[in-house]
C-alpha positions in Angstrom: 0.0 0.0 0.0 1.1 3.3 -1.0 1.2 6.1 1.8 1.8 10.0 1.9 3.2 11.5 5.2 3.2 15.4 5.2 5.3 16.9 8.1 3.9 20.8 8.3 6.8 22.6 10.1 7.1 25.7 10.7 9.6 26.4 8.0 8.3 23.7 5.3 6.2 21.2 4.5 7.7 17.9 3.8 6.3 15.1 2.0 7.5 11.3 1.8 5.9 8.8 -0.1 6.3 5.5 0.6 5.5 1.3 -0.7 4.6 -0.3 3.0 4.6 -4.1 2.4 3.2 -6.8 3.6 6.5 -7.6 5.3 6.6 -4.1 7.3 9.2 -3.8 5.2 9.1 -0.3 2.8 10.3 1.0 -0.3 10.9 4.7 -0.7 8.8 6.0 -3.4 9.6 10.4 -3.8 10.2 12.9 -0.9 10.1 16.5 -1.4 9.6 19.8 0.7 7.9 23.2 0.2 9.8 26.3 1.8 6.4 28.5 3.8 7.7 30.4 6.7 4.5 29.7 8.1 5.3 31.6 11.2 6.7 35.2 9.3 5.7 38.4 10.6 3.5 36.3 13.2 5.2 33.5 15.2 5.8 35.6 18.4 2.1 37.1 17.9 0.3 33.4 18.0 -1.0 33.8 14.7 -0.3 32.6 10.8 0.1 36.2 9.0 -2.5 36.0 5.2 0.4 35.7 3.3 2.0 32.9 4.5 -1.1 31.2 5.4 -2.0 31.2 1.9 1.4 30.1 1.0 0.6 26.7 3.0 -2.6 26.1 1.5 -0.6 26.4 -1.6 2.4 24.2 -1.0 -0.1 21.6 0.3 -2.4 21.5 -3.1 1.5 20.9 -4.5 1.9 18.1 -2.4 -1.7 16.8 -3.5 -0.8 16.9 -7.1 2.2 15.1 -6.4 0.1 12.5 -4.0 -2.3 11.7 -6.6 0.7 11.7 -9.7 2.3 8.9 -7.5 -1.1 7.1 -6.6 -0.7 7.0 -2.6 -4.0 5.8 -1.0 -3.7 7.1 2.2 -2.5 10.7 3.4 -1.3 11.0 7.0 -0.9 14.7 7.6 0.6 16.1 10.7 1.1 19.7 11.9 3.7 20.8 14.6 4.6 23.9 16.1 3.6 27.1 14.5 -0.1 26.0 13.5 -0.5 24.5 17.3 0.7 27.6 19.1 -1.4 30.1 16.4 -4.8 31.5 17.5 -6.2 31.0 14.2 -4.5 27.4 13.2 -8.0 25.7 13.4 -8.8 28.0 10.8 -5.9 26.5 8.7 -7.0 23.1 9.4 -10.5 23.6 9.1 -9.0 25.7 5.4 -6.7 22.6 3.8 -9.8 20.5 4.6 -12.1 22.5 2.7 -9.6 23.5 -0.4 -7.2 20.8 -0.5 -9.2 18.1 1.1 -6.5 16.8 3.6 -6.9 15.9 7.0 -4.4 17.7 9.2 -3.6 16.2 12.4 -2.4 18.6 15.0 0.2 17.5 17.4 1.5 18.3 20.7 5.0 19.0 21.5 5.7 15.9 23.5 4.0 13.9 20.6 6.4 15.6 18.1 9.2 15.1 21.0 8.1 11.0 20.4 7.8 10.6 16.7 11.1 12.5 16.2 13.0 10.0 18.5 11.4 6.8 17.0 12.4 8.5 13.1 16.3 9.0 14.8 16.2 5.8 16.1 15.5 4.2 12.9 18.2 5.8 10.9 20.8 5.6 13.7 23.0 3.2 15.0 21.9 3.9 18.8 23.0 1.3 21.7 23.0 1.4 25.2 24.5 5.0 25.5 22.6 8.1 26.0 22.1 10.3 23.7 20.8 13.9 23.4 18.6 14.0 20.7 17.5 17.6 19.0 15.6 18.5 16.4 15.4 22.4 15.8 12.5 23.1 13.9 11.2 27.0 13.0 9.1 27.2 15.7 9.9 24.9 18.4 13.2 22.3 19.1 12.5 19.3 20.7 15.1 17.7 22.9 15.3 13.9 23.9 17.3 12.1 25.9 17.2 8.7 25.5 19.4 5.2 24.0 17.9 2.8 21.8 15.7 1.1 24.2 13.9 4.2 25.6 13.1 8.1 26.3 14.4 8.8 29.5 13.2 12.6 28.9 12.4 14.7 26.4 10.6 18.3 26.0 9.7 20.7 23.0 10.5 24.3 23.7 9.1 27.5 21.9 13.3 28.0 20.6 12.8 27.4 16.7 15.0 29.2 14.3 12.0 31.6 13.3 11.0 32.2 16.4 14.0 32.9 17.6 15.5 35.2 14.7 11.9 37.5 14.9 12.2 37.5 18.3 15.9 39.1 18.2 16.3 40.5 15.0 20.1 40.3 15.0 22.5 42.9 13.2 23.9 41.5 9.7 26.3 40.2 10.7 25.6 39.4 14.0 27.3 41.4 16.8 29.3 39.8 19.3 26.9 41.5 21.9 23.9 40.1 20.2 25.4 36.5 20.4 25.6 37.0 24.1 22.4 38.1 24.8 20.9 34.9 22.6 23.3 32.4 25.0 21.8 34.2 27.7 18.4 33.6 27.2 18.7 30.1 25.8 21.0 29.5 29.0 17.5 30.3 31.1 15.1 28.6 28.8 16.8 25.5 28.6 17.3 25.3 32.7 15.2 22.4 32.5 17.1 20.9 30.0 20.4 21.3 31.7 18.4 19.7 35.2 17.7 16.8 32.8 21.6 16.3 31.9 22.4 16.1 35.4 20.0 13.4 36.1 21.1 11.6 32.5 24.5 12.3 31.4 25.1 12.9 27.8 28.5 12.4 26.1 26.8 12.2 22.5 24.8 14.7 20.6 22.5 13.3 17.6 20.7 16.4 15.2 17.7 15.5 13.4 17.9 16.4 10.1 17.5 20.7 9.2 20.2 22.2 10.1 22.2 19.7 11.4 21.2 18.4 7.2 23.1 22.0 6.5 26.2 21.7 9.0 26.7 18.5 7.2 25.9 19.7 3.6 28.7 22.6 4.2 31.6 21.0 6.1 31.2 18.2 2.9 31.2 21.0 0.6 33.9 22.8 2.5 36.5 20.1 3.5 35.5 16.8 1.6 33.2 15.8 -1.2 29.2 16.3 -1.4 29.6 12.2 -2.1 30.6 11.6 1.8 26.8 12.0 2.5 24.9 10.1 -1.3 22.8 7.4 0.6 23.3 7.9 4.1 20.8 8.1 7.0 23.7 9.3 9.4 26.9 11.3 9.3 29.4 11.1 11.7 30.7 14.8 12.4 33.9 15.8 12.7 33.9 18.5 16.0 36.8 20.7 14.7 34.8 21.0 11.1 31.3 22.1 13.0 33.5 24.6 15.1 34.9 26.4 11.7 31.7 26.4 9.8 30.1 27.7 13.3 33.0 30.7 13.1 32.6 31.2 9.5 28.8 31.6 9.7 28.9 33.7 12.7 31.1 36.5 11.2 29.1 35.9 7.4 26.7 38.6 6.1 23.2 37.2 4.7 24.7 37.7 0.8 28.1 35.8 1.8 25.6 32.8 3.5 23.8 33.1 0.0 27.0 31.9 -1.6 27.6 29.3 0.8 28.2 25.7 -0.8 25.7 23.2 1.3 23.4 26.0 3.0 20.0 26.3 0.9 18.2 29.5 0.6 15.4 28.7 3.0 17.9 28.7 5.9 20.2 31.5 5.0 18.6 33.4 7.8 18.0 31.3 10.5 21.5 29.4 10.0 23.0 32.1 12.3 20.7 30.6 15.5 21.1 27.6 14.8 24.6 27.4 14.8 24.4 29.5 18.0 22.0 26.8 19.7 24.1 24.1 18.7 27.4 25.5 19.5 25.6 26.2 23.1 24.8 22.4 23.6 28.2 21.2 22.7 30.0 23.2 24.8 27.3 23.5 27.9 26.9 19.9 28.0 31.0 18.9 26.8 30.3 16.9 24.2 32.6 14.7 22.4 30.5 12.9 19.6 28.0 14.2 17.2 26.0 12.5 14.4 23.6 13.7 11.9 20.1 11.6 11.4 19.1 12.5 8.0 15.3 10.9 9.6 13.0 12.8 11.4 9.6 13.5 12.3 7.9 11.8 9.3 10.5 9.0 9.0 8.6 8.7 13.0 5.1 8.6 11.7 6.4 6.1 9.0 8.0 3.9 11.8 4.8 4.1 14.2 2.2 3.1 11.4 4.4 0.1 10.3 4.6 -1.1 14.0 0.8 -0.2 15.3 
């Protein structure tokens, strides 16, 4: 049976289309993604601004077109941060239904917390070891702790890219001031976060897919060959490599990140916290290992209807 997953971030919609057989086995069909900013000019209001909402109903007839082109019979939409937290999401829902005639499952953080670790866990060689797993999204990054046998903790917090770069508006480039006052606040937000680390020490950080995809995409670009990642559902990372990209994309202007090998359009912007938050985890927590799961979210909902 042929099935569509849409993940509707706060940054893009991705779709996967997948074969499930009778085996619970799968075969990969297409996957594609949809830059919306859902959350522009209204993330830190609690609302989806016309223009981008339109843009989602948009990207999702897209997606339909490219559903019914590849004949999947079912459709499992699921909607994450900036439509759960918006004062008018229902009316997006309630919208795609009407126009695009998708269902659109809204999720909670902790949900989205879950399905992320069980789409990480399927791409990644995890054992006994904890982990710290994060997956910064636009509007929210989830945070799991966890080895391949279960979530010790985990918790979504309103620190996505978008959010974050609205909410500080930094200088182009960013000011070494500005950088401080980000670690700052991310250094009270994430308190109980860093409670959790105590209780379950982490050695090893795993990123889910985004911009972790875009560290990777620009150290091979940088210091290897875009080859060292063709077929790979994780990446080993090199520390000293995330540290120099980290450097280089702190002191970059938006037009020199344009040029960037490795770092698409859609995260020119929001590259600049990212890096920031990342940096922040690996040395708050002194980490010594970090891999890249190219899985996610909707690798999760793939993993939990093969297994209900």
């Amino acid at each position: 049976m042929k099935v569509a997953i849409i993940d509707l971030g706060t940054n893009t919609f991705n779709l996967l289309i997948v074969e499930i057989n009778s085996d619970h086995s799968y075969n990969h069909i297409f996957q594609t993604k949809i830059s919306v900013k859902l959350g522009e000019g209204g993330i830190n209001h609690g609302v989806i601004t016309p223009v981008p909402f339109q843009r989602g109903i948009d990207a999702l007839k897209t997606h339909k077109q490219t559903i019914e082109k590849n004949k999947a019979e079912k459709i499992y939409a699921f909607a994450t941060s900036a439509i759960r937290s918006a004062s008018n999401g229902h009316e997006f829902v309630a919208k795609v239904k009407e126009e695009v005639g998708i269902d659109i499952q809204v999720i909670s953080g902790d949900k989205e917390a879950e399905l992320i670790y069980c789409g990480v866990r399927d791409a990644v060689e995890m054992n006994g070891n904890t982990s710290l797993i994060i997956d910064i999204g636009g509007g929210s990054t989830e945070f799991i702790i966890a080895n391949k046998n279960k979530i010790f903790w985990k918790q979504s917090f309103l620190l996505g890219a978008a959010r974050l770069l609205e909410l500080f508006n930094p200088s182009d480039p960013i000011t070494d001031k500005e950088v401080s006052e980000l670690v700052e606040y991310l250094n009270k937000e994430l308190q109980p976060l860093i409670d959790a680390v105590r209780k379950y020490p982490v050695t090893e950080l795993i990123g889910s897919s985004g911009s972790f995809d875009s560290i990777a995409e620009m150290i091979a670009h940088r210091f290897y060959s875009p080859h060292i990642l063709d077929d790979k559902t994780e990446y080993t990372f090199n520390l000293d490599d995330c540290i120099a990209i980290y450097h280089s994309v702190l002191k970059s202007t938006k037009e020199e990140r344009l040029k960037m090998k490795g770092l698409v359009a859609m995260r020119v912007d929001m590259m600049v916290i990212s890096s920031i938050l990342v940096n922040f985890i690996i040395t708050s927590f002194k980490i010594e290992k970090m891999r890249l799961s190219t899985y996610s979210l909707k690798e999760g909902i793939l993993y939990q209807l093969m297994n209900a």
